[in-house]
N, C-alpha and C positions, 0 to 999 in steps of 0.2 A: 524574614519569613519566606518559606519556600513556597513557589507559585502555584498553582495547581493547574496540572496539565490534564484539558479538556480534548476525546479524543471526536473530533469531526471530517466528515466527507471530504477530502478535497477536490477530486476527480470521480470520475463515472465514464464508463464506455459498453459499449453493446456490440452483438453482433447474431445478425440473423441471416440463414442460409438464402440465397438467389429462388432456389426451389417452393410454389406455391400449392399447397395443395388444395383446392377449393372444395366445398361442400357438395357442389356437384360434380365435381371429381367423385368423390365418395358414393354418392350416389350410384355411380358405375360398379363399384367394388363393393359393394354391403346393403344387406337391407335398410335403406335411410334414406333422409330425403333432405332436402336445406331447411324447406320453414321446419320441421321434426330439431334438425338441432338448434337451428336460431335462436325457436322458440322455449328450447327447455337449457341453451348455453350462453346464448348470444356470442357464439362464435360461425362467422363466415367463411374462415380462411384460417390457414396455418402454415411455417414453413418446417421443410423438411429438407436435413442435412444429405449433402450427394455420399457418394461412396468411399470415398475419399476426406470425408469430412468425419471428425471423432467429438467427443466431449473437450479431450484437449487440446484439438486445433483451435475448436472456438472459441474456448477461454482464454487462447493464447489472444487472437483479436481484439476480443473485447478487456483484456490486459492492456494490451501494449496499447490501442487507444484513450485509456487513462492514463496509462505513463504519461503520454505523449502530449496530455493536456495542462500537466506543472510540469512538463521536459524532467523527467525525473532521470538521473543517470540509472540504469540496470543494477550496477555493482551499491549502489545505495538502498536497493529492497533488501530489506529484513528479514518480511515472511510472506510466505503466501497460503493462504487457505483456500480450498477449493471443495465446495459445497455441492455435489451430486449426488444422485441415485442411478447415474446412468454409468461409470468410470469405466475407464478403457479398459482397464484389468484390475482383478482383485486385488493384486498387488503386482508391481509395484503402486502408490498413489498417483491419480491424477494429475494431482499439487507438482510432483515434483519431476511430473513431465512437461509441464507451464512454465517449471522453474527453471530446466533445462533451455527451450526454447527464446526465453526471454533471456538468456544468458545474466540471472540473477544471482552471482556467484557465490554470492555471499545470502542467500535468503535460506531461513527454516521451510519447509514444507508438509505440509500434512491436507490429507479428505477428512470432511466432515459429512454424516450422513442425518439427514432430516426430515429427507425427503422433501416435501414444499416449501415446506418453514425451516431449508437451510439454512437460505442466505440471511437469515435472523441469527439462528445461533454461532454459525460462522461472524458476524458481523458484533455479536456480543462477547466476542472471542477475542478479536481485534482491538474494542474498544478498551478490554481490560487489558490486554497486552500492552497498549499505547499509555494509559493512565496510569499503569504501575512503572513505567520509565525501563517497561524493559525493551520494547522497541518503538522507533521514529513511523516507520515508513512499512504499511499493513497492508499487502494487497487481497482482500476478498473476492473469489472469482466464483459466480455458481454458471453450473454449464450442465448441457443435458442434451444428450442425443436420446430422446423420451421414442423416435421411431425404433428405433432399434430392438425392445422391449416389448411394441405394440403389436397387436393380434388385427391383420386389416380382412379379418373375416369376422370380428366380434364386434359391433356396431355398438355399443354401451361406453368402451373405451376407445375406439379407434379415432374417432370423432372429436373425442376431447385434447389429447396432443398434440404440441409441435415440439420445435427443438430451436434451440438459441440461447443465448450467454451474454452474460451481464458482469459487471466487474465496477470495483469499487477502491480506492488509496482511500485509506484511515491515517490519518496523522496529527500528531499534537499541535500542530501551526498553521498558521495560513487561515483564508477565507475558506466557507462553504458550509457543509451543514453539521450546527453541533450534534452531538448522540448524547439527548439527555438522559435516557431511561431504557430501557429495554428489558421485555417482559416475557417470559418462555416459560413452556408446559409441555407434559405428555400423560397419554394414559396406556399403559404397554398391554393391557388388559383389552383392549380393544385395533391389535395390530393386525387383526386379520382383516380387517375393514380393505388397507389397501397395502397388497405387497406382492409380492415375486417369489411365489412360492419354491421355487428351484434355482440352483447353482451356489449354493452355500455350503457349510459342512450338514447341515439337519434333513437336507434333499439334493445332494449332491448331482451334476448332471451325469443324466443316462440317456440310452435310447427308449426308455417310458417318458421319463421324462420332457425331453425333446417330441415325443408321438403325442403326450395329452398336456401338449403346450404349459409346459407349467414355469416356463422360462420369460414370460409376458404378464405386465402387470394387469393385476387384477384388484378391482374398485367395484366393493359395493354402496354404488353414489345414492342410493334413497340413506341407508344409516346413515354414511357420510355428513349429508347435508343437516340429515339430525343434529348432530354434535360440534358441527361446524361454524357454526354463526356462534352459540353459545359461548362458546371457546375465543373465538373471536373477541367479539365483545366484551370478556372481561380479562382481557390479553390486554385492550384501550381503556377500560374503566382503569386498572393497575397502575400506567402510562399516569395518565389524567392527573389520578389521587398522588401518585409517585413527585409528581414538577409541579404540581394544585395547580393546574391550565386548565379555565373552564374551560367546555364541548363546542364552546359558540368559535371559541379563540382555532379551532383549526381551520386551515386555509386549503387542506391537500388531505383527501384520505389517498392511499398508491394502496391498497389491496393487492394482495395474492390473486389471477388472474383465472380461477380453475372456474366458476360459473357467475351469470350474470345476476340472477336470483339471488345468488348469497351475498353478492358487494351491495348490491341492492339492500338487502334486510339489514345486515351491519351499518348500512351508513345512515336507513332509516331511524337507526335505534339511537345515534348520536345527531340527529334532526341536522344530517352534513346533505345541501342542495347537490341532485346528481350531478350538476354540471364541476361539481368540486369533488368529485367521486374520477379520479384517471384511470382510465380501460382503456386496456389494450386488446384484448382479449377477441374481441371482434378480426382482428389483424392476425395474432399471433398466437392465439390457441393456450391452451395450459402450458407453459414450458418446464414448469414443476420449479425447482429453486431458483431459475434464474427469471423467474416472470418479475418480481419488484425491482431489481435493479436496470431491468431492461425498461419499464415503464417510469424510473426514475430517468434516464437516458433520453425517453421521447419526453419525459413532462419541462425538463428544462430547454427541449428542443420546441419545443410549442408554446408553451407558458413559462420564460425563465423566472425559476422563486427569486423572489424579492426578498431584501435583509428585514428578518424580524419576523418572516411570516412561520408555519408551525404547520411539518405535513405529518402524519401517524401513516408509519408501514402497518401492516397486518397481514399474517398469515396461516395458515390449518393444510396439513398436510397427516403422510402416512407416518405411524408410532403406537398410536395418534401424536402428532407434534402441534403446537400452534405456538404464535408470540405475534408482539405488536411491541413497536418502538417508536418514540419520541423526536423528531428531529425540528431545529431549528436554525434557520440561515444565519449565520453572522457573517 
């Protein structure tokens, strides 16, 4: 009887620029103020990539610090997926400027766009790659140079971002965390919620475009939060009913890091204690797809999961996209 290959975490790495921008930093530059976003983000602080820094320099970091954690040979990666809304260029891929860097000679490459809830669909990418036996060794990278995009004269978004990169090996062996489930949505009918109106073929750029900044994302975060928790939460109810793990049984909610309000509501709905709620958010601002992998990063740096315990990612971003997944230590 052939065994059945289960695709889990093996590695995790991160990487956040030197660069701080604090809340009163901002306060110089926009109309705002720190308790103003504190109190409607619970975000204090963000960093911000230098000039010289791109989407695929930091994914390279936060790569090769996974490698480096099961010593994986280079010429042994498969694939890499790379989960942004920020890429260096429209083409060629991200992916497969990570792939060059890591001298992964032999890896597939391709971007995945999701916006928030990349590194979910990216990472449900992987797991079915690895469980159908068509590849070993999946490296997930989501990265965001989210400054880059941002209007630091518009105080509604400016506020909310930073930028930094998370990375992840999916593989059929070894210790770390299973992928039992994983659960994805979108409603395309409500994409105007949060996008980047220009630089596509439908708003190509010009100099209008470029004059009535339409090159900067734009979030309208009261609908947003609307539809956000909702979506959420039955992203986890899915999960739940999907592996029948009662709500009591999770040890770890890692939430999507985009406001403090919304991990808050979500985790009140699954009655999970804040202190079991991981934020980073305070520290590192929205990073957009690479905020769960970056707070999986710190949560085994602070709290290492223990065998047997059960943390649910969750996330809601622009599409509308959302998903929640399942994971447990073995």
């Amino acid at each position: 009887m052939t065994k059945k290959i289960t695709a889990r975490i093996t590695a995790v790495g991160a990487y956040l620029p030197e660069k701080v921008l604090k809340n009163t930093d901002l306060e110089k530059m926009v109309d705002t103020s720190d308790s103003w976003i504190v109190q409607r983000t619970g975000i204090h602080e963000r960093r911000i990539a230098d000039k010289d820094e791109f989407t695929s320099t930091m994914g390279v970091k936060a790569a090769q610090q996974a490698r480096e954690c099961i010593s994986l040979e280079p010429a042994k990666i498969d694939a890499i997926i790379c989960a942004t809304m920020t890429p260096d260029y429209l083409s060629p891929s991200t992916a497969s400027l990570i792939q060059a860097s890591l001298r992964a000679v032999n890896a597939c490459a391709l971007d995945i766009q999701a916006a928030c809830t990349g590194f979910l669909y990216a990472l449900s990418l992987a797991k079915g790659w690895v469980e159908s036996g068509m590849y070993t060794n999946v490296f997930v990278v989501a990265s965001e140079k989210n400054s880059a995009f941002i209007d630091y004269e518009d105080r509604n978004t400016c506020v909310l971002f930073g930028d930094g990169a998370g990375a992840v090996v999916v593989q059929s062996e070894g210790p770390g965390l299973e992928i039992r489930h994983i659960a994805l949505g979108a409603e395309g009918n409500l994409a105007n919620l949060i996008q980047i109106p220009a630089g596509g073929c439908r708003n190509t750029s010009s100099a209008e475009t470029v004059r009535d900044k339409q090159h900067f994302i734009k979030v309208q975060g009261r609908e947003v939060f609307k539809h956000a928790v909702r979506r959420m939460e039955a992203a986890i109810k899915d999960c739940l009913e999907k592996t029948a793990l009662p709500e009591h049984h999770i040890n770890w909610l890692v939430p999507h890091q985009a406001n403090l309000r919304i991990m808050e509501a979500v985790a009140k709905d699954f009655n999970i204690p804040s202190e079991r709620v991981f934020k980073t958010i305070d520290r590192f601002g929205n990073t957009s797809s690479s905020t769960i992998p970056i707070a999986l990063f710190e949560l085994e740096k602070q709290h290492p999961i223990q065998k047997n315990e059960n943390l649910v990612l969750v996330a809601f971003g622009g599409g509308l996209t959302w998903g929640a997944s399942l994971l447990t230590k073995i």
